[in-house]
N, C-alpha and C positions, 0 to 999 in steps of 0.2 A: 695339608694344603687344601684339602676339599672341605670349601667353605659355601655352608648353608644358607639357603636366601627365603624368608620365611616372607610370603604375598596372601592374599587373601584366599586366591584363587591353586594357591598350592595348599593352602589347611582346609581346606572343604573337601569333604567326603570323598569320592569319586564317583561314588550313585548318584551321590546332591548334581553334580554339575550338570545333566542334561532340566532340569526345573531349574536350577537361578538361570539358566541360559535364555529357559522360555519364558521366563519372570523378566528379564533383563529385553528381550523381545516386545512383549507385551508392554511394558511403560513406555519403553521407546514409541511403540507404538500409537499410544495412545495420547504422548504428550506432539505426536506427528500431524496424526489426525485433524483436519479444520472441523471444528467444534461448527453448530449451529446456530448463526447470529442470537446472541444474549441484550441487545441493545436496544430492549423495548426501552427502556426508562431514558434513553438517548433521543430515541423518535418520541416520546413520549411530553417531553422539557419541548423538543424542537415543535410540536405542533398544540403544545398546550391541550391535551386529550389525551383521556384516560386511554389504557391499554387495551378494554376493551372497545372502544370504539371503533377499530383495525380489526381487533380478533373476539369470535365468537368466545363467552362463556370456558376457561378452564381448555383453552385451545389453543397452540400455533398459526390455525389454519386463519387464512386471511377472509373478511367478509369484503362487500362492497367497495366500503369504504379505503381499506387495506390493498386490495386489487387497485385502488385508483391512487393512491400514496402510492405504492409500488412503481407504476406505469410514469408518472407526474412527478415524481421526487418530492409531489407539495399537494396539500390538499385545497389549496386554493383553484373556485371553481368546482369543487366537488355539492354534489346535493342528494343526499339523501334520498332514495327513493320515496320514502313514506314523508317525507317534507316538502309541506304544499308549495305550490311551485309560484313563483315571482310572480304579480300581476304588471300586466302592461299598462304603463302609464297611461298610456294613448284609446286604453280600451274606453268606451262607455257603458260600461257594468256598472260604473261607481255611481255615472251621472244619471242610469235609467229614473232614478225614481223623483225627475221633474214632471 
């Protein structure tokens, strides 16, 4: 009358089961975890620029430019620091040399 019920978790070891436990832990883990935005190529299509233009050289970390996408959602209005800056229509700089 005693009838055998053969599981996974009944054919393994009894040493094995404290590691598939922490194995079984750790994926869980890991598939829980919020991963760190991968969606350069997303912002990258949306503002037509390269990935480095946001981020320094083989880096995450954000430059200027990135700091102002971030804050703005948009990079319209952004100017480059080292990017001479707009002249004013109204200036007479153009017309000094009457």
């Amino acid at each position: 009358m005693g009838q055998t019920v053969d599981c996974a978790v009944c054919l393994v070891d009894s040493s094995m089961r404290p590691f598939l436990f922490a194995a079984a832990v750790l994926v869980a883990t890991l598939c829980l975890v919020p991963r760190e935005a991968s969606t350069s190529p997303v912002y990258s299509r949306r503002t037509n620029k390269d990935c480095n233009y946001c981020h320094p050289p083989n880096s995450y970390n954000l430059n200027d430019a990135g700091k102002y996408y971030q804050e703005h959602k948009s990079l319209n209005g952004y100017q480059p620091k080292d990017a001479p800056k707009k002249s004013d229509p109204t200036s007479t700089s153009r017309n000094s040399g009457h």
